[in-house]
DSSP file (Angstrom, degrees, kcal/mol; ACC not computed):
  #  RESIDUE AA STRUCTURE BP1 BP2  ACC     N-H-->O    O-->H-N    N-H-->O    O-->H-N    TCO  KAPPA ALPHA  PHI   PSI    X-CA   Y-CA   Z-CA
    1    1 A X              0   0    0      0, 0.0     2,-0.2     0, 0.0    52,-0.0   0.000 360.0 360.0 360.0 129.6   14.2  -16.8   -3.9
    2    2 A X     >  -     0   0    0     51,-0.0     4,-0.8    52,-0.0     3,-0.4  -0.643 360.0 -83.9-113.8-163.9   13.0  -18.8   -0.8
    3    3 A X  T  4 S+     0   0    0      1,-0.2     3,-0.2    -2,-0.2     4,-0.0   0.886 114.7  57.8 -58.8 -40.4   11.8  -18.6    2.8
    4    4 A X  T  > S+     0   0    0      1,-0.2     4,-0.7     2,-0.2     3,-0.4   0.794 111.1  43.3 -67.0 -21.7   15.0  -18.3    4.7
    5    5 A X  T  4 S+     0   0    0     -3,-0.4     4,-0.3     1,-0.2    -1,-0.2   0.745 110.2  48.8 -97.3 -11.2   16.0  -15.1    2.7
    6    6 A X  T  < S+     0   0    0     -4,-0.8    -1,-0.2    -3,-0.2    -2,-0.2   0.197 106.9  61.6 -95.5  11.7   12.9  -13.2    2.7
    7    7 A X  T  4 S+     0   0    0     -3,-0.4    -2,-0.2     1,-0.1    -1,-0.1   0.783 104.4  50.8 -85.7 -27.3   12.8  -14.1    6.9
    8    8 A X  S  < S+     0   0    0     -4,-0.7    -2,-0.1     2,-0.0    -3,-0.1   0.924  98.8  91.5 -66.7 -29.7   16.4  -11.9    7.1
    9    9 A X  S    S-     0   0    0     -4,-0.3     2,-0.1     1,-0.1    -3,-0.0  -0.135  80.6-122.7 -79.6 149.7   14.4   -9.0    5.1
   10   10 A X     >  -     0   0    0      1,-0.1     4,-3.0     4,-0.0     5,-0.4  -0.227  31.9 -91.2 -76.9 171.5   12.6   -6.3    7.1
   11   11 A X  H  > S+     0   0    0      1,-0.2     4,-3.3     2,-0.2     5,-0.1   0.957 126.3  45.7 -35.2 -72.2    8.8   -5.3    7.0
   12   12 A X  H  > S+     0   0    0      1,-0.2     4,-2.3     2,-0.2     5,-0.2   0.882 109.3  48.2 -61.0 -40.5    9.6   -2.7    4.4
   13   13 A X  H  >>S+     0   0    0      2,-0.2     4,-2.0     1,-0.2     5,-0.6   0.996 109.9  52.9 -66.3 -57.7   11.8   -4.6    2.1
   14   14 A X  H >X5S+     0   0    0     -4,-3.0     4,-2.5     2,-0.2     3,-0.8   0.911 111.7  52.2 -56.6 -50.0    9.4   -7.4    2.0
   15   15 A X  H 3X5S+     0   0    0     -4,-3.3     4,-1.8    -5,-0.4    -1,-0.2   0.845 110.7  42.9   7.2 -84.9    6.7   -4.6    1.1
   16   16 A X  H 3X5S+     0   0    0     -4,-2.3     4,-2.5     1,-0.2    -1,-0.2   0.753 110.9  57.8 -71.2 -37.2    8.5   -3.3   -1.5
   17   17 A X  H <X5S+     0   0    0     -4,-2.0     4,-2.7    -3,-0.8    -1,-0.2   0.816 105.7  52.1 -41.9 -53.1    9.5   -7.0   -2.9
   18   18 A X  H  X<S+     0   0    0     -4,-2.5     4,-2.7    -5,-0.6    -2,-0.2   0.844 106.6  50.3 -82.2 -15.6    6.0   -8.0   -3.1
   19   19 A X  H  X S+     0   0    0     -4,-1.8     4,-0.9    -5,-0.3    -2,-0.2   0.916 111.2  49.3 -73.1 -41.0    5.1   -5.0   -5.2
   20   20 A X  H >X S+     0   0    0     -4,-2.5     3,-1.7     2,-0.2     4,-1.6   0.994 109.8  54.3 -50.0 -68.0    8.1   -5.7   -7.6
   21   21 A X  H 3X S+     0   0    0     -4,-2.7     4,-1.4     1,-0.3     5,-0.3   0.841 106.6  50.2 -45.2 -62.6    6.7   -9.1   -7.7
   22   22 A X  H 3X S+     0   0    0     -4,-2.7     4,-1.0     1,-0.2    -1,-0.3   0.531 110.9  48.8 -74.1   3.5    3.1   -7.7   -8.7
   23   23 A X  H <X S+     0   0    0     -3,-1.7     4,-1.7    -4,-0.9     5,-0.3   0.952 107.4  51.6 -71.1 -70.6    4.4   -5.6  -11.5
   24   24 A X  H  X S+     0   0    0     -4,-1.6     4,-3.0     1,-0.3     5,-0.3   0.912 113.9  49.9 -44.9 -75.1    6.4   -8.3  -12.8
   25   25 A X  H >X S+     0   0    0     -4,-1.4     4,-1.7     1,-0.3     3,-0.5   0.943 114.9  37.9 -22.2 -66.3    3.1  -10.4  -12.7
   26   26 A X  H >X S+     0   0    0     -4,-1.0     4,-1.6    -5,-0.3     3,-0.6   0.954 111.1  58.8 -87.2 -12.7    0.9   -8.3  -14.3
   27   27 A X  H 3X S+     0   0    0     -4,-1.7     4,-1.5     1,-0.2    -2,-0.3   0.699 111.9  50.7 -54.4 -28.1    3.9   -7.0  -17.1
   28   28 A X  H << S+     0   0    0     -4,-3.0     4,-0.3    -3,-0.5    -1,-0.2   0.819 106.2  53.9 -81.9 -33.3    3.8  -11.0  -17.8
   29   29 A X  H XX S+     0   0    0     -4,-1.7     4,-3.0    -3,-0.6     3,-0.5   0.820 111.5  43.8 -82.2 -39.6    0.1  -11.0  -18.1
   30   30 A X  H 3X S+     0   0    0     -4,-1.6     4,-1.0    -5,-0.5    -1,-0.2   0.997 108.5  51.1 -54.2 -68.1    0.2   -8.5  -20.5
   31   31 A X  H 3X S+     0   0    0     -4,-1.5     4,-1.1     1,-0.2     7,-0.4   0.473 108.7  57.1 -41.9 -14.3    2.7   -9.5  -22.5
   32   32 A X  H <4 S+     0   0    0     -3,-0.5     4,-0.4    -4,-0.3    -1,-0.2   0.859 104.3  52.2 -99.5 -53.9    0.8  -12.9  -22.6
   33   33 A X  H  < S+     0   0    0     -4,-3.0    -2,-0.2     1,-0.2    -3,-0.1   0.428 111.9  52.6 -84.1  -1.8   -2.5  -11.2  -24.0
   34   34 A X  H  < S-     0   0    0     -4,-1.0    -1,-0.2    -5,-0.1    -2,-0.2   0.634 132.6  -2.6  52.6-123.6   -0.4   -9.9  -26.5
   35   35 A X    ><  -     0   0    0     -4,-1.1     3,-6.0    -3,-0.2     4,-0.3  -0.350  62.2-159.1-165.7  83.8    1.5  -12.6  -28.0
   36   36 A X  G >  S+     0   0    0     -4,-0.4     3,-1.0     1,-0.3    -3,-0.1   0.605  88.9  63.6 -14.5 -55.8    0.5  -15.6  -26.0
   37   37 A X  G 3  S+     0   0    0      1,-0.2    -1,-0.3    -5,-0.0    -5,-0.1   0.443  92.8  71.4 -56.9  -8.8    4.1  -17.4  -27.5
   38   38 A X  G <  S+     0   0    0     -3,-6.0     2,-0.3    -7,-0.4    -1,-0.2   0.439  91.0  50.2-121.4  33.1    6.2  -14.9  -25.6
   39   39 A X  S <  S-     0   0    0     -3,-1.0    -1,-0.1    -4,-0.3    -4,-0.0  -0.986  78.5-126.9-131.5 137.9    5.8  -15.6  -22.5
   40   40 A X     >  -     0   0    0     -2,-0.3     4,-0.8     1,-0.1    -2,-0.1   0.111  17.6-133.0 -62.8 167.5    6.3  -19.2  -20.6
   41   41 A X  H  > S+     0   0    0      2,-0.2     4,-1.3     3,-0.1    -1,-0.1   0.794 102.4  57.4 -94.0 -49.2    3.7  -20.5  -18.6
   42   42 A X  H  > S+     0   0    0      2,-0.2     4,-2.7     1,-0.2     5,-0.4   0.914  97.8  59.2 -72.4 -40.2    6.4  -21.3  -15.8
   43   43 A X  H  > S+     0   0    0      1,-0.2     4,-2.1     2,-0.2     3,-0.4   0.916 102.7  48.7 -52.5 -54.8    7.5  -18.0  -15.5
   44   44 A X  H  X S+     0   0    0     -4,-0.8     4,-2.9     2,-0.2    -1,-0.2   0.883 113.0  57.5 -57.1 -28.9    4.1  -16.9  -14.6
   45   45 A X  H  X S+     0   0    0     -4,-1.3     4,-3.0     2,-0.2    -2,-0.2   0.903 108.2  44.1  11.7 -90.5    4.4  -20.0  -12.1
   46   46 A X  H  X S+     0   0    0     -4,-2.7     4,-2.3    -3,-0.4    -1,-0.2   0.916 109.1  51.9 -60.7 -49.5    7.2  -18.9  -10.5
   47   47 A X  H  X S+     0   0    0     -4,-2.1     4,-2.3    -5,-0.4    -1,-0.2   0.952 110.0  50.5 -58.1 -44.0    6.2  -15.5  -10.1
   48   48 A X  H >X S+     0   0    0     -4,-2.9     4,-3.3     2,-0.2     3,-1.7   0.981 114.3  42.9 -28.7 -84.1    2.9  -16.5   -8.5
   49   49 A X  H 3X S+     0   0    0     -4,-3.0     4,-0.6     1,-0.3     3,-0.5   0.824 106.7  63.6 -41.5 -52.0    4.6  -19.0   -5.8
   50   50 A X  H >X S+     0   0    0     -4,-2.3     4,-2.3     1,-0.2     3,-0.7   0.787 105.3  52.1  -6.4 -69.6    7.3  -16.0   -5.5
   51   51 A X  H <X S+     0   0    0     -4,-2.3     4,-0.9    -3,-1.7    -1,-0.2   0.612 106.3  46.4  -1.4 -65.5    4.0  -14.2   -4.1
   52   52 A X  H 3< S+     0   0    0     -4,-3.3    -1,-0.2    -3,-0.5    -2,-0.2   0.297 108.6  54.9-101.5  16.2    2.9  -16.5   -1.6
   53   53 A X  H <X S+     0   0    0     -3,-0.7     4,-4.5    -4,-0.6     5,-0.4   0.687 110.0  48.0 -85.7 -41.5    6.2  -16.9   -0.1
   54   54 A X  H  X S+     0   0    0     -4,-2.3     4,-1.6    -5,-0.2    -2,-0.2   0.924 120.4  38.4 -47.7 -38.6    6.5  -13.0    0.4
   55   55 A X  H  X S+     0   0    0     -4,-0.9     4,-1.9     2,-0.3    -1,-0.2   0.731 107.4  60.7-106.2  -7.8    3.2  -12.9    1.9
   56   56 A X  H  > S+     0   0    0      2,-0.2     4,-1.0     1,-0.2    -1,-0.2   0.987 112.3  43.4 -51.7 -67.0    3.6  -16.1    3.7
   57   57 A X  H >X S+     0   0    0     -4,-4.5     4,-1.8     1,-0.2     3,-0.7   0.819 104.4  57.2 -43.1 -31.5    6.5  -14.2    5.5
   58   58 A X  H 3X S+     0   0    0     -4,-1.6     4,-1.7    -5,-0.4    -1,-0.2   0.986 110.6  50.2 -74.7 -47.9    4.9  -11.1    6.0
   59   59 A X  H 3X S+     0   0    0     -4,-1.9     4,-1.0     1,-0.3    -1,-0.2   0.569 106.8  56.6 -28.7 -33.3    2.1  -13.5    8.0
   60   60 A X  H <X S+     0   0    0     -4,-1.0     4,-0.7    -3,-0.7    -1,-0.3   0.786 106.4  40.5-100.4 -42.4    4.6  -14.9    9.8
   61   61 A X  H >X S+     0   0    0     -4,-1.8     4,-2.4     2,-0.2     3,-2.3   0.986 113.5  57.6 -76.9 -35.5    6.3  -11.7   11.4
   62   62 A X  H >X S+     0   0    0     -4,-1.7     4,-3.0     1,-0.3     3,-0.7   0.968 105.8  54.6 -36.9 -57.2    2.5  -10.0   12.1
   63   63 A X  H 3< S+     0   0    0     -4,-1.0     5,-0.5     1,-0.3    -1,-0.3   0.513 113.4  34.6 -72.0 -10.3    2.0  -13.0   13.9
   64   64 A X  H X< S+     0   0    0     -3,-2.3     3,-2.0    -4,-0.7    -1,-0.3   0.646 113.2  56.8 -99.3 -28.6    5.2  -12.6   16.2
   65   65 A X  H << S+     0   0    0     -4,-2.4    -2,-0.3    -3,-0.7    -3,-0.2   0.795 103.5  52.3 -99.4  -0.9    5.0   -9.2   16.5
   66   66 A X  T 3< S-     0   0    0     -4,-3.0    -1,-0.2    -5,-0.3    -3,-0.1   0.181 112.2-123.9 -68.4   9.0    1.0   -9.6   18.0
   67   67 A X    <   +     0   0    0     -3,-2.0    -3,-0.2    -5,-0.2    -4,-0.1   0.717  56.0 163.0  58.9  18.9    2.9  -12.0   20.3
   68   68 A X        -     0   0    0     -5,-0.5    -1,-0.1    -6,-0.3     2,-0.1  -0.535  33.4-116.5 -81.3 172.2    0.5  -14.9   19.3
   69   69 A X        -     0   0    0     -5,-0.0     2,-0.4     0, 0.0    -1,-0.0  -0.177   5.7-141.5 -85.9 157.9    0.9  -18.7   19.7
   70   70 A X              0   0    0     -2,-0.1     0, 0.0     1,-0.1     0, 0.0  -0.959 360.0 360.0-101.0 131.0    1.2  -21.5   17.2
   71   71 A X              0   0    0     -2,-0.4    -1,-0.1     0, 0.0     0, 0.0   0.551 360.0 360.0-108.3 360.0   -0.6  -24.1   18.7
C-alpha cells in the first residue's frame, strides 16, 4: 500500500481501511503475547507505517476540504 492509492480512496474507504488496519494490529499483538515466535517483528512494522500513511491521507483531504494553505 502507498500514498498515491489511498489519495484515489474516498473519506469512507479510508475510514474503514484504517479500522481493518487496527484490527490487524491489535490481532498481531495478541498473537505476539501469546507465542512471541509467531509473529515477525516487521509485520507489526508494516502494519504501523500502513497506519500513518492512512491517517496521513485522511490529514491531507481535511485540510483541502477546510480550504487551508500549505505555506
Amino acid at each position: 500500500m502507498n500514498a498515491a492509492e489511498l489519495r484515489g480512496k474516498s473519506e469512507k474507504e479510508l475510514r474503514d481501511e484504517l479500522l481493518a488496519l487496527r484490527r490487524e494490529q491489535f490481532n498481531l499483538r495478541m498473537q505476539q503475547g501469546m507465542n512471541p515466535d509467531a509473529v515477525r517483528s516487521d509485520q507489526i512494522t508494516g502494519v504501523r507505517r500502513n497506519i500513518a500513511r492512512v491517517k496521513t491521507v485522511m490529514n491531507e483531504k481535511r485540510g483541502q476540504n477546510t480550504g487551508e494553505k500549505e505555506s
